[in-house]
C-alpha positions, 0 to 999 in steps of 0.5 A: 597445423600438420602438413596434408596428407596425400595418399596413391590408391589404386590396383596393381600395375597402374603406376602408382610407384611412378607417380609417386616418384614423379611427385616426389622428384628434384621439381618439386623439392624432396627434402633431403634424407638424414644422414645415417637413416635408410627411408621408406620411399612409400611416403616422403614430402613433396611441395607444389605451388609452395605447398608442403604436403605429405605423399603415400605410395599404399602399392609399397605397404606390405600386408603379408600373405593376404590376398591381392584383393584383400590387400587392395581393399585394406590399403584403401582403407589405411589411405582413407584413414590417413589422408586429407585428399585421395589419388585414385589411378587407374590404367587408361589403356585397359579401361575400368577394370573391376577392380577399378570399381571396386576401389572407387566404391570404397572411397565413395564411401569416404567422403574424403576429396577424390581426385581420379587420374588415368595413367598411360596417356602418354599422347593428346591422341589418347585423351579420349580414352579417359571419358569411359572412367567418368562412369566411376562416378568421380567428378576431377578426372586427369589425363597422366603419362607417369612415363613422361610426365604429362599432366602432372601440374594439372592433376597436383592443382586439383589435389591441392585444391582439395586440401584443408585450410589453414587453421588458427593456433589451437593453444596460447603461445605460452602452452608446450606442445608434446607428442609421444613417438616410436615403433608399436608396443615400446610403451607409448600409451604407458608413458602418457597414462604416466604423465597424466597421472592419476591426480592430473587436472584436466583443463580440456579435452580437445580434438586433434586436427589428425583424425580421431585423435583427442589432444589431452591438455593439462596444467603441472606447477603453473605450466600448460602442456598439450598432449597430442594424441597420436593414432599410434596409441590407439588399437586400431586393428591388425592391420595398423598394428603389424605394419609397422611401416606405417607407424612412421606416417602416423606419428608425422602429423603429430610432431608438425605440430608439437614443439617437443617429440618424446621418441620412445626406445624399449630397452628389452627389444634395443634399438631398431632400424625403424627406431632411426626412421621414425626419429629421423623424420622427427628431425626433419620436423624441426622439432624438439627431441628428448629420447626416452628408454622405456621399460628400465625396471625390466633389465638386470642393471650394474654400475655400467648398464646406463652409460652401456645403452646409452653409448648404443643409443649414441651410435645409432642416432648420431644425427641426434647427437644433441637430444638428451637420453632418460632412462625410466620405466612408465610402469613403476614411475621411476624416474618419471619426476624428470620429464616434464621439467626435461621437456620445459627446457627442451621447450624453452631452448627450442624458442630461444632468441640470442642478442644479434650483438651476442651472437657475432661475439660468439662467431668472432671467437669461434673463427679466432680459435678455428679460422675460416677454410679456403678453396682456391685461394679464396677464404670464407669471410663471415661478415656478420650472422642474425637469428632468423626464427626460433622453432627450431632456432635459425642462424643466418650467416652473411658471407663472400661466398655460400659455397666455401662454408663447407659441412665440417666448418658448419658444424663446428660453428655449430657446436660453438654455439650450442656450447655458448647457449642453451640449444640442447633437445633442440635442432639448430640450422646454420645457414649462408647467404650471400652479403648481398642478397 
């Protein structure tokens, strides 16, 4: 199951940017960024009482020339769209403004879980000010300094409080789990329409867990596969078409619950920075990737122009150095037979389960060839290493000290082991702990 979603509504100047920042912050454990990609700061992940959820700042979402009220009343709509639970924040010391009613009339609407919390209070003194906002008709109702953090615990309690209990697997544990993702118009929809087919055979349709979307499941060469839908396929208006910031958000919740992400690149438009954002956060997801370009019947082609692309396509997502490339074209089916037998095995790597006794073989050899670093006369001594998970696997090393494994020897012990095993398509965490611990 996805991760909620958590969106900050509200007017101008209220503080949504500082309470998103609040959230987000050291507290409550952001998870790092990718080296290499620049991230939106409008959406991250944030965890409270060992919650994961997913945070929008709606302030941050450009919506062009439009004017101020109108972009207020589209990003409200977005975040209802979007989100499990609503943050709605007003500014305490002006008072319930039109504005304010105006946006609480449009959440109403919703039906969604509306939690109202009144920024600026910055002292016990100024609690009183929060009563008069019981007017706007919403029943959780918090006093919050962004400014000095006051009353943040109490008002992410009720926002959790509100979220969607956990729901049982949707599919055997043997059905593939697969999302296609990527920018507005590099052929998404023509991807699936060509995996499905004309002669598929349809075992169900079933509804997603993300808001109207229809998980399309179906059955090739005795395999199940699940499609999950994803909002970006569908044309849901001008405003989620140009923004494409907010593509980004859309594909999160369907690659939490995917084993493999299908990251869609159009060859004709090359490589973009949201390109890298969205792959990005497909491996922080832990998931699976096979990288896709798209529209390969639309460029003039020689001898060179694969190996040419796919050496941009190296450059620019060298934190994916480990996701296979396939070049097609939906529109003709050229080189569509590769995909599904590519996302098996990206499949079945990202689930693969190595012998202990194996494993430690594989670590002996690799210190052997390449010994282990030392910091002030201390060595990193690796007494043994175990597979804690699968999904993406997850190696744990014992060692003296978690500190002298420094980045550049993890990474080799990394690629040892992808050398030694069928890790391609599939992330790989390579983790210390302390021998005692």
């Amino acid at each position: 199951m996805p991760n909620p979603v958590v969106a900050i509504v509200g007017r101008p100047n209220v503080g949504k940017s500082t309470i998103f920042n609040r959230i987000i912050g050291e507290r409550m454990a952001i998870v790092e960024d990718v080296p290499g990609v620049t991230r939106d700061r409008i959406y991250s992940k944030a965890e409270w009482t060992n919650k994961e959820f997913h945070v929008i700042d709606t302030g941050g979402i450009d919506l062009g020339n439009e004017p101020l009220f109108s972009q207020m009343k589209q990003q409200a709509e977005m975040a209802i769209d979007e989100a499990d639970v609503i943050l709605f924040l007003a500014n305490g010391r002006d008072g319930i403004t039109g504005a304010d009613e105006e946006v609480a009339s449009i959440l109403h609407r919703s039906n969604k879980p509306v939690v109202l919390a009144v920024n600026k209070i910055d002292n016990h003194e100024m609690e009183q000010l929060i009563y008069e906002f019981y007017a706007l008709g919403i029943e959780d109702v918090y006093p919050v300094s962004g400014s000095h953090g006051l009353g943040m615990g109490d008002m992410l309690d009720a926002v959790i409080h509100h979220f969607p209990e956990k729901e049982e697997a949707e599919y055997d544990e043997d059905t593939i789990r697969m999302s296609v993702i990527g920018r507005p118009n590099v052929g998404k929809s023509s991807i699936v329409n060509a995996v499905l087919g004309e002669e598929r055979v349809i075992v169900s349709d079933i509804p997603g867990t993300t808001r109207d979307a229809v998980d399309t499941v179906f059955e090739r060469d005795n395999q199940e596969y699940a499609l999950i839908d994803t909002a970006g396929m569908r044309k849901r208006g001008k405003v989620y078409e140009n923004t494409e910031k907010y593509s980004v958000l859309r594909a999160l919740r369907a690659m939490e619950r995917s084993d493999v992400v299908l990251m869609v690149l159009d060859i004709e438009e090359g490589i973009r920075e949201q390109d890298k954002k969205i792959a990005g956060y497909a491996d922080d997801a832990g998931r699976a990737i096979i990288i896709i370009v798209n529209k390969w019947d639309a460029v003039d082609k020689d001898d060179k122009t694969m190996s040419e692309f796919e050496e941009k396509v190296r450059d620019g997502f060298q934190f994916l150095s480990y996701a296979p490339i396939l070049f097609l074209s939906a529109k003709t089916q050229k080189r569509m037979q590769h995909l599904l037998p590519m996302v098996k095995q990206a499949a079945d790597n990202h689930k693969l389960r190595v012998p202990t006794n194996v494993l430690n073989d594989v670590i002996l050899d690799a210190v052997i060839m390449n010994p282990t670093p030392t910091e002030a006369n201390r060595r990193l001594r690796i007494n043994y290493a175990t597979q804690v998970a699968v999904g993406p696997p997850t190696i744990v090393l014992f060692v003296n000290d978690p500190e002298l494994l420094h980045f550049s020897y993890r990474r080799y012990l990394e690629n040892r082991l992808r050398e030694a095993f069928q890790f391609e398509a599939t992330p790989l965490k390579v983790l210390a702990r302390k021998k005692n611990d």
